[in-house]
C-alpha positions in Angstrom: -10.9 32.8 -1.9 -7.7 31.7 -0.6 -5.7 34.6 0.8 -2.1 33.0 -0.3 -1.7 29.4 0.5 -1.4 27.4 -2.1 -4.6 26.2 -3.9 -3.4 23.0 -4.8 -2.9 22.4 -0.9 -6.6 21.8 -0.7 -7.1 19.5 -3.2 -5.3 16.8 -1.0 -8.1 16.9 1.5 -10.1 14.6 -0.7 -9.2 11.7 -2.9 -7.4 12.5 -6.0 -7.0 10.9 -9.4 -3.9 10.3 -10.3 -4.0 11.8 -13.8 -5.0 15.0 -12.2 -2.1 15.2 -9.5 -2.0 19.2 -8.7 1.2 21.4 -9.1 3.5 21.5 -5.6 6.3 23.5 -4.6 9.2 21.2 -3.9 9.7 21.5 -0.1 13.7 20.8 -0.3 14.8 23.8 -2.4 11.5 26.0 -2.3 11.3 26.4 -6.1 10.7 23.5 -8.3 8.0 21.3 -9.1 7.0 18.6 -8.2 6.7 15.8 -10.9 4.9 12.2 -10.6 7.7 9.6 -10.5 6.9 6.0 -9.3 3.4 4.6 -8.3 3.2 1.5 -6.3 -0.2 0.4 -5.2 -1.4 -3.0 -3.2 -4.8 -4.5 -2.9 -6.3 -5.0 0.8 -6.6 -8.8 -0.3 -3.3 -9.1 -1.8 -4.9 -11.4 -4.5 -8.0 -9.8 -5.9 -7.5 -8.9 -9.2 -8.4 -5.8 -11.4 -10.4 -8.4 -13.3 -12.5 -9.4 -10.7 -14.6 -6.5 -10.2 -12.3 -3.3 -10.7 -14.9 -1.1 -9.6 -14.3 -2.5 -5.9 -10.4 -2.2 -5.1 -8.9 -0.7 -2.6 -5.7 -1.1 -1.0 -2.5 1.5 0.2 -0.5 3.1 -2.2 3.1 5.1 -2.6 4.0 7.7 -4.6 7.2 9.5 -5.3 7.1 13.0 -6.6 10.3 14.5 -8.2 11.5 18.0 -8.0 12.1 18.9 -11.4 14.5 21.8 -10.3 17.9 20.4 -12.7 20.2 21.6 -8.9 17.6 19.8 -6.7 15.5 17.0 -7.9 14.7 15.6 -4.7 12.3 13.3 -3.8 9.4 13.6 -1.6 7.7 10.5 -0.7 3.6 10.0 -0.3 1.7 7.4 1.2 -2.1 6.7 2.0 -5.5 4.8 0.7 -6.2 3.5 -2.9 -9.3 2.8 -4.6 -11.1 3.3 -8.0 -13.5 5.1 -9.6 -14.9 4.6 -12.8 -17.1 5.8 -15.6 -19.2 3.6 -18.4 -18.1 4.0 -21.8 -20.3 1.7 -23.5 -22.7 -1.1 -22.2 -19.9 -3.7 -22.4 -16.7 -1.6 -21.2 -16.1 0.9 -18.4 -12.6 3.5 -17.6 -11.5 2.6 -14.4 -8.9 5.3 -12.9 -6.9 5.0 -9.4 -7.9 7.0 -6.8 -5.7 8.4 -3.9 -6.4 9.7 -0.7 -2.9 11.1 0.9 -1.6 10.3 4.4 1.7 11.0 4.6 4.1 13.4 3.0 7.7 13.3 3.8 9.4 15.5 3.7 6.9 17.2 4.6 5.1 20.2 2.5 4.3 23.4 4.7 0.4 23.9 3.6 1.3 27.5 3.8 3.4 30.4 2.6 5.6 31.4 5.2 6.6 35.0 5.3 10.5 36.4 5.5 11.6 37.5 8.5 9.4 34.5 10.1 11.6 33.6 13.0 13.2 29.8 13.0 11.1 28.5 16.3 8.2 29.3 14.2 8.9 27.8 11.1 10.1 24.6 12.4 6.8 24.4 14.0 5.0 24.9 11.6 6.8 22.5 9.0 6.2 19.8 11.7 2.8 20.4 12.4 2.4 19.9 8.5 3.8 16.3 8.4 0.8 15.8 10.5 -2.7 17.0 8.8 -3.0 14.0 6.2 -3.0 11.6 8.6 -4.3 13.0 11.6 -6.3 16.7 11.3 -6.8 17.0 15.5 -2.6 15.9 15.8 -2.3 19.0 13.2 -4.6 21.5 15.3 -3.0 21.0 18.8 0.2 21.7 16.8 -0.4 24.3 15.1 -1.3 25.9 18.6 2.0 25.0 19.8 3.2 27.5 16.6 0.9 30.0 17.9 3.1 29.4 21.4 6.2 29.9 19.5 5.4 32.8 18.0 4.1 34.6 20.8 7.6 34.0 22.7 9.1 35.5 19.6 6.8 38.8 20.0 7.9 39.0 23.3 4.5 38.6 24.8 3.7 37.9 28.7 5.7 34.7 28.8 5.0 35.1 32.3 2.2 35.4 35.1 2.2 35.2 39.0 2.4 31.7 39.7 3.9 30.3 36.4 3.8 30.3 32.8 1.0 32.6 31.4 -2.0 31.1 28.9 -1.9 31.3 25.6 -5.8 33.0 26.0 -4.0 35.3 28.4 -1.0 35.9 26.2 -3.4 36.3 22.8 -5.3 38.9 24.4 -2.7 40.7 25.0 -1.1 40.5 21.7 -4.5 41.4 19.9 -4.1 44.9 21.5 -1.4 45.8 19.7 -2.3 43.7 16.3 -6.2 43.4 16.6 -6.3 41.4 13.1 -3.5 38.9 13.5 -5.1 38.7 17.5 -8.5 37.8 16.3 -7.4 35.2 14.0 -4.5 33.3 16.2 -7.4 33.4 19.0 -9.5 31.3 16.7 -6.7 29.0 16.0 -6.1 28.1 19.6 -10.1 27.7 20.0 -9.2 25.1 17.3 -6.6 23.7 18.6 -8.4 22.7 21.5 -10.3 20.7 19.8 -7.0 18.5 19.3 -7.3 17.1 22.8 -10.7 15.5 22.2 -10.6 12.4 19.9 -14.3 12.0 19.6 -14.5 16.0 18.2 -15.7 15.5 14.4 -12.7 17.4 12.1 -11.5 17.2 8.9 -8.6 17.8 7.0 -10.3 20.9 5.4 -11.0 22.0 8.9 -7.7 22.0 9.6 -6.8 23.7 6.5 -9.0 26.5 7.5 -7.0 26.5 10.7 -3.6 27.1 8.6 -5.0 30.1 6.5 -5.7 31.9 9.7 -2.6 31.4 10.8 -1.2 32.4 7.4 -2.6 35.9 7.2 -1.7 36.5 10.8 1.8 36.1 9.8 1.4 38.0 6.7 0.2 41.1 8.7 2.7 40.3 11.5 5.9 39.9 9.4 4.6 42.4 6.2 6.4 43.0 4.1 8.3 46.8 3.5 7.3 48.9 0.5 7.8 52.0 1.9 10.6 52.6 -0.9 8.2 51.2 -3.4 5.6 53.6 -1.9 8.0 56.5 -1.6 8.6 55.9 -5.8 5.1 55.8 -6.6 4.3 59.3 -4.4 7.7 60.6 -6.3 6.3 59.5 -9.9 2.6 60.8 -8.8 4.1 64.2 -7.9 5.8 64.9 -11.3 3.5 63.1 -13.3 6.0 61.2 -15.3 8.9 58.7 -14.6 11.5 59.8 -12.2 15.3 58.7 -11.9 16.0 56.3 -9.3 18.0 56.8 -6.5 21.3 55.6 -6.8 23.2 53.9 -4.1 
């Protein structure tokens, strides 16, 4: 189960029929979905036809997705591999569907739900470490380490060390004292992110959205949110058993 990032997220990690796009959240404005709009797709042969054996195609693709937001309706732009799937109907005729395996999203989607109150350095990081993952999961992992970087400058947090900038290890250890669950999981990501340093290391995109869920409850116990007025109601209502006035002002 998924703590909050989007679900949908996930299902980009594999290839996708294009009937069955999932819902986004527009990326520009923040609120509105994300619509098909044009699909443009190109054989690897640039001559082989559907005819020939449609089972077999494969190519690159483009596809733009509309925010369907009336204020917004920006565009965002996808790119990656096409090919074809299909299922027999009967012993003379077969559905053939596209298939599509995304590479590139731009602009990009943040493939997770950033908190308020998340400082700018930290965001931006994040955002640009998402334009990554399609293409290139190890690319996203060493960045998403550099977000862990950023955020530890923005906690304040032994930027320092006798003879030049601290580690991040160094650094994380010393932030999981003071927030042992957001510590244990940022430490994990910048195991992770190690990894991005060694082109031969086997990961996948749903590694490396693994990678963004830890760092998406750290922030969510980092940068929680305040209900101690909605908490301070409930004990109020609790104590007389019945609904109490709000305070005013």
């Amino acid at each position: 189960m998924l703590y909050g990032m989007q679900q949908n997220i996930r299902k980009l990690a594999h290839p996708i029929r294009i009937g069955d796009w999932p819902h986004l959240v527009c990326p520009v404005c923040g609120v509105g979905g994300l619509g098909v709009g044009n699909f443009a797709h190109e054989h690897e042969t640039g001559v082989k036809s559907h005819d020939e054996d449609p089972t077999d195609l494969r190519g690159r693709f483009s596809l733009q997705l509309v925010c369907g937001r009336a204020s917004c309706q920006s565009w965002v732009i996808l790119t990656g591999d096409y090919t074809t799937d299909f299922e027999p109907v009967t012993d003379t005729f077969i559905d053939v569907w596209p298939m599509l395996r995304v590479r590139t999203i731009y602009p990009p989607i943040p493939v997770m739900d950033l908190p308020e109150g998340l400082p700018e350095s930290v965001r931006k990081a994040i955002v640009r470490a998402s334009a990554l993952i399609w293409l290139d999961p190890l690319a996203f992992a060493a960045a998403l380490r550099s977000a862990v970087e950023c955020l530890m400058d923005e906690q304040g947090v032994l930027v320092r060390h006798t003879g030049g900038r601290a580690r991040l290890h160094d650094r994380l250890e010393t932030f999981r004292q003071a927030q042992p669950v957001a510590g244990e999981l940022l430490l994990a990501v910048k195991w992770v992110g190690n990894t991005g340093a060694h082109e031969t290391a086997s990961f996948t995109v749903d590694d490396a959205l693994e990678a963004a869920e830890m760092v998406e409850v750290a922030l969510g116990v980092v940068y929680a949110k305040d209900n101690s007025a909605l908490l301070a109601r409930a004990a109020a209502i609790n104590a007389a058993r019945r609904p109490v006035p709000r305070p005013t002002g």
